[in-house]
N, CA, C and O atoms as a MOPAC input file, in Angstrom:
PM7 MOZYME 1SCF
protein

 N    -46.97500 1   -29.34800 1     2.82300 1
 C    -45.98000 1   -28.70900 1     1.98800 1
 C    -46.31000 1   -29.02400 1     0.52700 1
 O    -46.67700 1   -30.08700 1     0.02500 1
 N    -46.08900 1   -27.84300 1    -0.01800 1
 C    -46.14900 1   -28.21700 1    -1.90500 1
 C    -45.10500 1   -28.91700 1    -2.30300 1
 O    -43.97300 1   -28.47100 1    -2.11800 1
 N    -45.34900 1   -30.32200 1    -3.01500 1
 C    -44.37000 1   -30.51300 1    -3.46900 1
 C    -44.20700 1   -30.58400 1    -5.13100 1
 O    -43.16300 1   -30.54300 1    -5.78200 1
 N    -45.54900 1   -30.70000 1    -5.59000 1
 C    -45.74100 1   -30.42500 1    -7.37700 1
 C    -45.95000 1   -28.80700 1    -7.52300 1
 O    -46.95800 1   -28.30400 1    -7.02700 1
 N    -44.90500 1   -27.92700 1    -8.26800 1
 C    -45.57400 1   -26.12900 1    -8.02600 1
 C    -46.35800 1   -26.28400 1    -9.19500 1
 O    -47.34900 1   -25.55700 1    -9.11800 1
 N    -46.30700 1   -27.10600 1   -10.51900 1
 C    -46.46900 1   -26.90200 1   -11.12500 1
 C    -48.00100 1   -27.08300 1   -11.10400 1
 O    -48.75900 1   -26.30200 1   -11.67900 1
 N    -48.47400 1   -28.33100 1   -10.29500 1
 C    -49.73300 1   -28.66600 1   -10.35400 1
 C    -50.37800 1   -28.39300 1    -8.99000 1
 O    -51.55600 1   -28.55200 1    -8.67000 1
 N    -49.39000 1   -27.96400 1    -8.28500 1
 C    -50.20900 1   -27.43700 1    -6.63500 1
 C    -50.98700 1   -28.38300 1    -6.19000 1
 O    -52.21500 1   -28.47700 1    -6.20400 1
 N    -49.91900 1   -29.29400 1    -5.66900 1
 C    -50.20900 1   -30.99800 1    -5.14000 1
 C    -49.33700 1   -31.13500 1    -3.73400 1
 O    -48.11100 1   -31.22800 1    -3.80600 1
 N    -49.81400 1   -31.14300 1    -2.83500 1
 C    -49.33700 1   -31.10100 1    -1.59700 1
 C    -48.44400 1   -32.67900 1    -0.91300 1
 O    -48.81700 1   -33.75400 1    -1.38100 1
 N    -47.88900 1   -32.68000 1    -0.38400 1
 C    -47.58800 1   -34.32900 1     0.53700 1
 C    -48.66700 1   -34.68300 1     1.15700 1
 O    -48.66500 1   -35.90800 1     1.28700 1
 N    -49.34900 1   -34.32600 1     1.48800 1
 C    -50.43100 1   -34.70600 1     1.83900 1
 C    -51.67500 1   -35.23100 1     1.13300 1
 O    -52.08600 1   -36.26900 1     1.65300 1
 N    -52.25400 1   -34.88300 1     0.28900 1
 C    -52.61200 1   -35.35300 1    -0.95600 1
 C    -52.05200 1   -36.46900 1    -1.43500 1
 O    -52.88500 1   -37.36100 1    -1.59500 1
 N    -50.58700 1   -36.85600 1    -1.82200 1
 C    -49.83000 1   -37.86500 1    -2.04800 1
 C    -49.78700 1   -38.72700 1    -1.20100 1
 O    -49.54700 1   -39.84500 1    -1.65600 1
 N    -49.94000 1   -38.65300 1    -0.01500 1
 C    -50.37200 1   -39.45700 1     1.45100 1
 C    -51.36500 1   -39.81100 1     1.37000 1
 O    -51.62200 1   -41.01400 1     1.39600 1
 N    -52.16100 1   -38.99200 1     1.25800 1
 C    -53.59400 1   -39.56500 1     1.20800 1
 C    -54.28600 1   -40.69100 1    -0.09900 1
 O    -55.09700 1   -41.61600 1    -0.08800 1
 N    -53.60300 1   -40.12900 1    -0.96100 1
 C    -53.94700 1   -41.45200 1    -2.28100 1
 C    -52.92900 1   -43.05300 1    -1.89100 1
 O    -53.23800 1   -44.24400 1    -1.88200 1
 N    -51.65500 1   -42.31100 1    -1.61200 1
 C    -51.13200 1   -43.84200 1    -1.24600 1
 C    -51.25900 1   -44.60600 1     0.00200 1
 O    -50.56500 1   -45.60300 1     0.19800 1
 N    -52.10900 1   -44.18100 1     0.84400 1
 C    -52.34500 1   -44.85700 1     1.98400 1
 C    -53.89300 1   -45.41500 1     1.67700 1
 O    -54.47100 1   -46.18000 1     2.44900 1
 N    -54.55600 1   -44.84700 1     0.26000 1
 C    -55.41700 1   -45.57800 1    -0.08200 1
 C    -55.05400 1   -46.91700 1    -1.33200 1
 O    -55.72000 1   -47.47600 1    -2.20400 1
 N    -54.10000 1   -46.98600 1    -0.99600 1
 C    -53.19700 1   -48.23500 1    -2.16500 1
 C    -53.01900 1   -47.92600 1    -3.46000 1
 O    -53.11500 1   -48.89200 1    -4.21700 1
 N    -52.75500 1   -46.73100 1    -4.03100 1
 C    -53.07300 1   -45.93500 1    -5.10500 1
 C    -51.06700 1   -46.37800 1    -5.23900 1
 O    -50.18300 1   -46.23400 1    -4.39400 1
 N    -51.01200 1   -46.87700 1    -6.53600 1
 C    -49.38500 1   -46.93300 1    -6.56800 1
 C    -49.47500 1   -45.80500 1    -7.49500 1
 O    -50.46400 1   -45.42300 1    -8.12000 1
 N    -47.69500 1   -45.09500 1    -7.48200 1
 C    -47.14400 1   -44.27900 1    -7.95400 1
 C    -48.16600 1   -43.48100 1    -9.21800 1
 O    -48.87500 1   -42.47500 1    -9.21500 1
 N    -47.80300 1   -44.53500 1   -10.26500 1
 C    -48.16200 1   -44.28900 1   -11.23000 1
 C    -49.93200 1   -43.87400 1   -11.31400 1
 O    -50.36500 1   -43.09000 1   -12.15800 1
 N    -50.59700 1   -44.39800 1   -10.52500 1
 C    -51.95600 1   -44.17600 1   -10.56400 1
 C    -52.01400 1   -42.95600 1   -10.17600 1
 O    -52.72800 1   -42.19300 1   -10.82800 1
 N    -51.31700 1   -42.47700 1    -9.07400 1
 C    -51.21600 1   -41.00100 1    -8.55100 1
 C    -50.98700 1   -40.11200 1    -8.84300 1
 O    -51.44700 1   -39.04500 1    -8.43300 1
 N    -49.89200 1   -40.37400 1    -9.96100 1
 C    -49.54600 1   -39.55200 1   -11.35100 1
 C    -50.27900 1   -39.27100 1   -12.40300 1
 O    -50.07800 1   -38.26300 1   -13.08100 1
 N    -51.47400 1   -40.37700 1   -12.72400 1
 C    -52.34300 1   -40.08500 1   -13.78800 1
 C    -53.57100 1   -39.12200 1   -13.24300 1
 O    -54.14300 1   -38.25000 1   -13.89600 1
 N    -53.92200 1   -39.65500 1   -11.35700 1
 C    -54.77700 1   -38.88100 1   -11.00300 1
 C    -54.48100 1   -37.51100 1   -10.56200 1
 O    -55.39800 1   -36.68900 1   -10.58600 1
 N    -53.63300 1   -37.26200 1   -10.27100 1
 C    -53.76200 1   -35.76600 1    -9.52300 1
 C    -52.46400 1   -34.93600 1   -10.50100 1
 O    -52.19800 1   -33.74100 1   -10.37000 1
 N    -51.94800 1   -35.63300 1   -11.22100 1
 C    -50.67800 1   -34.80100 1   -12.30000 1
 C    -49.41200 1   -34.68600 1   -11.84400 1
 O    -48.57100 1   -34.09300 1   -12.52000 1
 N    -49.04700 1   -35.36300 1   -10.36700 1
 C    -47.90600 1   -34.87500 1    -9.96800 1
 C    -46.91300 1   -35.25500 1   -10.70500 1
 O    -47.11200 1   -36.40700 1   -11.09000 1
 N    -45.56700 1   -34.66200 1   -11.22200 1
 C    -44.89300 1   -34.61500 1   -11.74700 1
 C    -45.06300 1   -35.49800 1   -13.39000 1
 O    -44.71600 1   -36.57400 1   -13.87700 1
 N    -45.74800 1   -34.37300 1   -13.76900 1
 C    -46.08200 1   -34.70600 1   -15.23200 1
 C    -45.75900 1   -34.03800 1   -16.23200 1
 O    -45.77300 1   -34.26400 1   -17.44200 1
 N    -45.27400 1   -32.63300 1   -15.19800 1
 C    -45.10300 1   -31.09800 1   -16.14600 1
 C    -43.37100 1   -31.37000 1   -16.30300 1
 O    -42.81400 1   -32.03400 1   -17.17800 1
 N    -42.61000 1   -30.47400 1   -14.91800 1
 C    -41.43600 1   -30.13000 1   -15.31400 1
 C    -40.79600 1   -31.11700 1   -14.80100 1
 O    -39.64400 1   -31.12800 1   -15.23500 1
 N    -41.08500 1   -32.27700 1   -13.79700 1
 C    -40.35500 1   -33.04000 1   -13.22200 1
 C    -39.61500 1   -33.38500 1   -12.13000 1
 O    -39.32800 1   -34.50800 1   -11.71800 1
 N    -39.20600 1   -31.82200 1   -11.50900 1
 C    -38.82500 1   -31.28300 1   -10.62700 1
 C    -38.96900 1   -32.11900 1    -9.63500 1
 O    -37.95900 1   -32.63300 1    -9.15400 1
 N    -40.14800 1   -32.40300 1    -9.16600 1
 C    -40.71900 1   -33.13000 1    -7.76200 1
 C    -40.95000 1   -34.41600 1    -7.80200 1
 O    -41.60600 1   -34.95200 1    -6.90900 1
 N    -40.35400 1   -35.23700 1    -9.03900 1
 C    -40.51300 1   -36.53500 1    -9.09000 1
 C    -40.05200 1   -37.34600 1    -8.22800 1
 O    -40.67100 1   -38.35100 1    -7.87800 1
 N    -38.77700 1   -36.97400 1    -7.72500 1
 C    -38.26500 1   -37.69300 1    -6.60200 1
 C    -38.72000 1   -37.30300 1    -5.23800 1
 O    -38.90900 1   -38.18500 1    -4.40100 1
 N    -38.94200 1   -35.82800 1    -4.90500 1
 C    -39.71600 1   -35.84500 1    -3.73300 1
 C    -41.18400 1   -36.97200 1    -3.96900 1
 O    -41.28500 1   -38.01900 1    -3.32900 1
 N    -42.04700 1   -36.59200 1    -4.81300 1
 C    -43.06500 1   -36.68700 1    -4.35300 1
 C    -43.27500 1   -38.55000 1    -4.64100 1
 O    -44.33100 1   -39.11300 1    -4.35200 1
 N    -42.07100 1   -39.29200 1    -5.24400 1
 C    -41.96500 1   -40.56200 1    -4.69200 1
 C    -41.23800 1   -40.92400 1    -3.33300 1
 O    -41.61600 1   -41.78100 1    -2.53400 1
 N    -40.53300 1   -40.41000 1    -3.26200 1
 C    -40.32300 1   -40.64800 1    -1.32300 1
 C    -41.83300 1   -40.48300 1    -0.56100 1
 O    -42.30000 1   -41.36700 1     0.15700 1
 N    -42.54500 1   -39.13300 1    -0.85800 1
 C    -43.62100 1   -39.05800 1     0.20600 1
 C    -44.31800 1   -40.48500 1    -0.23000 1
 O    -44.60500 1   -41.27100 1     0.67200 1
 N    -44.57800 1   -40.81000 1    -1.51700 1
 C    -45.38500 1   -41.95700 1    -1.86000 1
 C    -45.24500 1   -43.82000 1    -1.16700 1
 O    -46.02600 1   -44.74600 1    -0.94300 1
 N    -43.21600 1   -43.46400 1    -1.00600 1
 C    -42.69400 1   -44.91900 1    -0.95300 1
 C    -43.21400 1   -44.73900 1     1.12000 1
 O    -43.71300 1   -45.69100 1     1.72000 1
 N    -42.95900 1   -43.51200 1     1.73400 1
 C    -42.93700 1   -43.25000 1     3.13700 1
 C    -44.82200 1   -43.64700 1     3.50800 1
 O    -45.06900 1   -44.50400 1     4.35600 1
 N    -45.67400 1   -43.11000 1     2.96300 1
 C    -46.75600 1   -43.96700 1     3.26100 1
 C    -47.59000 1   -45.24100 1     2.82900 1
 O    -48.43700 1   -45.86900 1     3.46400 1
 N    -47.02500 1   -45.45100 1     1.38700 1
 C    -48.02500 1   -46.47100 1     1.03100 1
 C    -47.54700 1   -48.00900 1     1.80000 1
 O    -48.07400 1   -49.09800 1     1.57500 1
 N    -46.54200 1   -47.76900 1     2.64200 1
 C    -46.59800 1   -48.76800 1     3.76500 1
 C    -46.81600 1   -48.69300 1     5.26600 1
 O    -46.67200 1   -49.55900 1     6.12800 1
 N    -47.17000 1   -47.52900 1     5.34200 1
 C    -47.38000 1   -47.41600 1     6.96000 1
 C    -48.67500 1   -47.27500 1     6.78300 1
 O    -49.13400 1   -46.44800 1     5.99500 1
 N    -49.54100 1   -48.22100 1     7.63700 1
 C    -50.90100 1   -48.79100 1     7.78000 1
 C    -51.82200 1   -47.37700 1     8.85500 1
 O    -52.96500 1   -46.95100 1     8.69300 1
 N    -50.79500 1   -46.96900 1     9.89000 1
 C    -51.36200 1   -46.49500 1    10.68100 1
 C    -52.20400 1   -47.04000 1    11.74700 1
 O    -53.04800 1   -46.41200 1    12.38600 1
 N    -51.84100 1   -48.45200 1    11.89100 1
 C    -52.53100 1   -49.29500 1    12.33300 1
 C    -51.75000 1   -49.57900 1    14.18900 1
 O    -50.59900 1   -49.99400 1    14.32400 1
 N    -52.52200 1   -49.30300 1    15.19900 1
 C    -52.11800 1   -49.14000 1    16.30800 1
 C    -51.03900 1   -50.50200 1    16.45000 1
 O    -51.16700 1   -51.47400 1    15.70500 1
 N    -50.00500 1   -50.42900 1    17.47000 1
 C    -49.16700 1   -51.97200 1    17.57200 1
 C    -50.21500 1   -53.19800 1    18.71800 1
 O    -50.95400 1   -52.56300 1    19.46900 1
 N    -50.26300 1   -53.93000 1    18.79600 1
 C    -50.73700 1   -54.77500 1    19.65400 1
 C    -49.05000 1   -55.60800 1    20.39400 1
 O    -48.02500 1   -56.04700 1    19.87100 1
 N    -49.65400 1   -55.44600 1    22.11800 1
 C    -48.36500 1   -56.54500 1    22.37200 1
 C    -48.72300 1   -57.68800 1    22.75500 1
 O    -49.16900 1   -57.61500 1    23.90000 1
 N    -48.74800 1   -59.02800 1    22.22000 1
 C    -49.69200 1   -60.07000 1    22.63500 1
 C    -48.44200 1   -61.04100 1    23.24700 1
 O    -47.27900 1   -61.06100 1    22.84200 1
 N    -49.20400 1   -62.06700 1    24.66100 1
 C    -48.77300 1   -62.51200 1    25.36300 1
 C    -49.75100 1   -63.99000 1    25.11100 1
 O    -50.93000 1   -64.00800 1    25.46400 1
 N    -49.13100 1   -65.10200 1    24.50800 1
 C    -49.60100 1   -66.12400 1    24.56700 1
 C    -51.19600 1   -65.79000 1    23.45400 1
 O    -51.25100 1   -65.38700 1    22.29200 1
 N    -52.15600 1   -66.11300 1    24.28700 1
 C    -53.33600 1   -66.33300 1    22.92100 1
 C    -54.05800 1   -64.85800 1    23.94900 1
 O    -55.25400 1   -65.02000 1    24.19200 1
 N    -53.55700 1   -63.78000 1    24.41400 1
 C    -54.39600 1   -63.14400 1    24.95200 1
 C    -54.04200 1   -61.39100 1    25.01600 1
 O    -53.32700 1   -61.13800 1    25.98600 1
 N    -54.32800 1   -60.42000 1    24.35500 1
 C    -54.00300 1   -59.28300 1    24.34800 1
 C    -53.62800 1   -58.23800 1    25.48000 1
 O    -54.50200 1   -57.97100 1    26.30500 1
 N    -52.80700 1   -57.83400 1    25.54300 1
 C    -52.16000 1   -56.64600 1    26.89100 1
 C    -52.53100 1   -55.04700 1    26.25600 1
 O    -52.07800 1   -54.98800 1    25.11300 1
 N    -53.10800 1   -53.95000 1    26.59400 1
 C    -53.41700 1   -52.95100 1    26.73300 1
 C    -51.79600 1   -52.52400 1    26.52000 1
 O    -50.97500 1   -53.32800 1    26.96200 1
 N    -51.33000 1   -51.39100 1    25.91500 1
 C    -49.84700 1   -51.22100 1    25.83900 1
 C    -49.87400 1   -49.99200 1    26.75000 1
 O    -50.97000 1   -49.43600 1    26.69000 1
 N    -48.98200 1   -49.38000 1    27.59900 1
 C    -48.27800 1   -48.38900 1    27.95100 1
 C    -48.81200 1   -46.88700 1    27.94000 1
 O    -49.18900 1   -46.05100 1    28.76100 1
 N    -48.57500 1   -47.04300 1    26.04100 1
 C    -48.96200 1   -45.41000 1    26.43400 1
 C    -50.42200 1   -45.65600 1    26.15800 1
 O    -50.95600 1   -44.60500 1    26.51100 1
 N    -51.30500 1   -46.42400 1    25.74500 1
 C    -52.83400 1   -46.34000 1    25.55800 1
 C    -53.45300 1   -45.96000 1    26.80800 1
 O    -53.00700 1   -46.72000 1    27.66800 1
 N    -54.45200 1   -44.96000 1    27.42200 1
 C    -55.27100 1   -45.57500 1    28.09300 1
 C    -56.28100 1   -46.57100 1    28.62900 1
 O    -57.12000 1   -46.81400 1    27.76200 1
 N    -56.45400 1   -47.12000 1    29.56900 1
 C    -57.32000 1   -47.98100 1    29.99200 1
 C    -58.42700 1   -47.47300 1    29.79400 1
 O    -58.70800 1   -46.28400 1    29.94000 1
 N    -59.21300 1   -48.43400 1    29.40700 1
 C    -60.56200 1   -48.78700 1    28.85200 1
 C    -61.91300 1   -47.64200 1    30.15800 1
 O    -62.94000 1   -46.98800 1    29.97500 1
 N    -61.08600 1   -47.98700 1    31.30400 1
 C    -61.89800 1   -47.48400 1    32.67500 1
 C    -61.60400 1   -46.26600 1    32.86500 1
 O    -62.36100 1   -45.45700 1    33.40200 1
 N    -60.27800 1   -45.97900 1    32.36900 1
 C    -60.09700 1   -44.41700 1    32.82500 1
 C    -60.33300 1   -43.41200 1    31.91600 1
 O    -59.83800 1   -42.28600 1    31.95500 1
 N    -61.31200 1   -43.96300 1    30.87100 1
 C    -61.65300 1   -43.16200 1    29.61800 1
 C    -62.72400 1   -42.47500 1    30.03100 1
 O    -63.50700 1   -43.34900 1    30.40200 1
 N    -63.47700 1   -40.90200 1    30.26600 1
 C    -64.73300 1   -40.81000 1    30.47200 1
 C    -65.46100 1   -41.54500 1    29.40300 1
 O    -64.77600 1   -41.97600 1    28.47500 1
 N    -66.61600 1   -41.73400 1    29.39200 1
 C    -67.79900 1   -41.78600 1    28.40800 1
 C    -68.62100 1   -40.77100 1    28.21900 1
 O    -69.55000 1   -40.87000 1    27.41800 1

């Protein structure tokens, strides 16, 4: 979705710089979002505050000093190769 019209800067784009640790302001100098009319300043800091903390990083469920395969993952064996 567009969320800068002015600079035709997508959430995604904004996702993609802040999930590379790019804070706000850096994101603003690099790609222009909300620099013009302003409009999307508050969207396009929500999309910013919504990823630059989610890692995307799978959960692990650990049991003592030794890792469990979770639920919905498949097993290692029932994967073709």
């Amino acid at each position: 979705m567009i969320v800068c019209v002015c600079r035709s800067i997508s959430d995604r784009e904004i996702a993609r710089h802040a999930r590379a640790g790019m804070s706000f302001d850096d994101i603003q100098f690099e790609l222009g979002v909300a620099t013009q009319c302003g409009q999307c300043e508050s969207c396009a800091r929500e999309v910013h505050a919504q990823c630059a903390c989610s890692g995307g990083v799978a959960a692990l469920h650990c049991e003592s000093s030794t890792v469990k395969e979770s639920a919905e993952w498949p097993n290692s064996s029932s994967v073709a190769a």
